[in-house]
C-alpha positions as a Python dict, from the first residue, in 0.01 Angstrom:
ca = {
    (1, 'X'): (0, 0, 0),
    (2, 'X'): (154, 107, -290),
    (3, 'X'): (7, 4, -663),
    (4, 'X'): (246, -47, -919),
    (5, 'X'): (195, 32, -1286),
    (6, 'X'): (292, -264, -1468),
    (7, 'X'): (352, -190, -1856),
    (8, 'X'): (330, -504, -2129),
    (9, 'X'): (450, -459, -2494),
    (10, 'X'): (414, -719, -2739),
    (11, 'X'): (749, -762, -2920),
    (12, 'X'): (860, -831, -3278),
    (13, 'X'): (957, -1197, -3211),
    (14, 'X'): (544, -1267, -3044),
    (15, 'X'): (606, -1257, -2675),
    (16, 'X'): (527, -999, -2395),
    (17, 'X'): (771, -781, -2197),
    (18, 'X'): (634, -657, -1878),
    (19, 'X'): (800, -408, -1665),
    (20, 'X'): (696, -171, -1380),
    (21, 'X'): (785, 178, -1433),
    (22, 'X'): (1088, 167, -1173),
    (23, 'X'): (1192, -134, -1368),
    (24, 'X'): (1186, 88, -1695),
    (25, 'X'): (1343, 413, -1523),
    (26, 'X'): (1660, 118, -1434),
    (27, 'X'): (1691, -61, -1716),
    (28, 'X'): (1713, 302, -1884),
    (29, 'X'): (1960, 428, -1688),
    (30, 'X'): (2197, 97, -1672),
    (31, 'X'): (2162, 139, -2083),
    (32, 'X'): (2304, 524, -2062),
    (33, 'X'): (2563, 382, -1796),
    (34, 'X'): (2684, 144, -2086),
    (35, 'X'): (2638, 407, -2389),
    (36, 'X'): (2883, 599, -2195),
    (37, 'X'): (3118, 290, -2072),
    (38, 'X'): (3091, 110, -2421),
    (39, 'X'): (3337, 443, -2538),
    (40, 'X'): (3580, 401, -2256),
    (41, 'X'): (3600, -4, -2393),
    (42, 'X'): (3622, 99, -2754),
    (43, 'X'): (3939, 293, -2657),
    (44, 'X'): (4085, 9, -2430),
    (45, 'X'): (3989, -253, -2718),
    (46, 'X'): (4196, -44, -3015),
    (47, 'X'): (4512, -1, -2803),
    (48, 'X'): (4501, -350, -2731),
    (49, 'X'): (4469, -476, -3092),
    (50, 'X'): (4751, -250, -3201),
    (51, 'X'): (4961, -334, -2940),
    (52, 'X'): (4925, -668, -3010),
    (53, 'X'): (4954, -644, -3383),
    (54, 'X'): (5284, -443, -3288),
    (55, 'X'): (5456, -758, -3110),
    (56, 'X'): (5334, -1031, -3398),
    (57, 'X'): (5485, -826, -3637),
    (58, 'X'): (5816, -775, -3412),
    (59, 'X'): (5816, -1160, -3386),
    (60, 'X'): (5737, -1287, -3761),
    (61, 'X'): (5658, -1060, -4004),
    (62, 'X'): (5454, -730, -4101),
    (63, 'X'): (5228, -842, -4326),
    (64, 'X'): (5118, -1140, -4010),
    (65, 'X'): (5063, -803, -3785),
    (66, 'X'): (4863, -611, -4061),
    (67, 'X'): (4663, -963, -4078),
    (68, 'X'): (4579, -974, -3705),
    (69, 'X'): (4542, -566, -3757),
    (70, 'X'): (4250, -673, -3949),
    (71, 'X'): (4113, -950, -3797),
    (72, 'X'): (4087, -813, -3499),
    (73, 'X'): (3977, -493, -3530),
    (74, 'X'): (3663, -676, -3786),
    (75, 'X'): (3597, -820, -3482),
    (76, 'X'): (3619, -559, -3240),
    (77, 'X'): (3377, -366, -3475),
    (78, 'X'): (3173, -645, -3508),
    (79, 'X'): (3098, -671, -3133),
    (80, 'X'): (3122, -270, -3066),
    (81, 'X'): (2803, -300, -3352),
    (82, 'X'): (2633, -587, -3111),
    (83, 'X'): (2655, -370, -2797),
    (84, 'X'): (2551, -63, -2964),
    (85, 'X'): (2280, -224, -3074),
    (86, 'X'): (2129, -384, -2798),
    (87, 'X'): (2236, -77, -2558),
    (88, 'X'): (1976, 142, -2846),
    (89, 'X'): (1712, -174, -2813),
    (90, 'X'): (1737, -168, -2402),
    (91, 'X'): (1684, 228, -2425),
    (92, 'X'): (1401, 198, -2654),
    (93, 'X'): (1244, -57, -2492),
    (94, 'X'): (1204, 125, -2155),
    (95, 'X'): (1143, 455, -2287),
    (96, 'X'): (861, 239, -2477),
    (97, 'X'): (759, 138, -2139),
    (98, 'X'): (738, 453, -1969),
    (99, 'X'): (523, 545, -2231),
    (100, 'X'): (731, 868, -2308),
    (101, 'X'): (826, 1009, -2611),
    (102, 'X'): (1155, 859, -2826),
    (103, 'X'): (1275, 1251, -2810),
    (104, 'X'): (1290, 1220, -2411),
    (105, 'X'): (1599, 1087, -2494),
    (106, 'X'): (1812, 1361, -2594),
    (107, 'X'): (1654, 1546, -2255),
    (108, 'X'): (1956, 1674, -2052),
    (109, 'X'): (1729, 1619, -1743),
    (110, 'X'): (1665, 1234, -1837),
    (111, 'X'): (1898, 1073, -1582),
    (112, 'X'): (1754, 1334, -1312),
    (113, 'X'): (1370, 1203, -1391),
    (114, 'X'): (1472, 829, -1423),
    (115, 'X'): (1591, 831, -1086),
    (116, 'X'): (1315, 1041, -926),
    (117, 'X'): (1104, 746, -1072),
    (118, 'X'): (1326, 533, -894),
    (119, 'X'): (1302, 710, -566),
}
């Protein structure tokens, strides 16, 4: 029977987050599967907005498009800066966990160890 290493960490907000150490070495690597998807959605997100803001301004006027321009892309940056964010927290947290080093995570053989954890 196999043990398994179960790691708690008291967090800022007063309760405990336990994971195992394949739990960790997942939720790492489903937060670098985001980091790089999160760019790919950016992308999508801007055309989107412009194109958008392209056919409001055909339709009424230019100064509506530059408005939803705007808006929008405040609130595409708002939630790009919320996903970012917790993408960095979820990385953190299991590197925390694996009781590694935060410099692990520029390693270029990271995803290779997380998934020998994994097995």
């Amino acid at each position: 029977m196999k043990s398994k290493m179960i790691v708690s960490l008291q967090s800022k907000r007063g309760f405990d987050m336990t994971l195992t150490k394949k739990q960790a070495a997942q939720l790492c690597i489903d937060a670098l599967n985001s980091e790089n998807k999160l760019k790919q959605k950016v992308i999508l997100v801007i055309v989107n907005i412009v194109l958008i803001s392209a056919v409001i301004t055909y339709l009424t006027s230019w100064y509506f498009g530059l408005a939803c321009l705007l808006v929008c892309g405040l609130l595409g940056q708002f939630a790009h800066e919320r996903m970012d964010n917790s993408i960095q927290a979820r990385k953190l947290l299991a590197i925390k966990s694996l009781n590694w080093q935060e410099s692990e995570l520029e390693n270029p053989d990271l995803l290779a160890k997380l998934t020998k954890i994994i097995g």
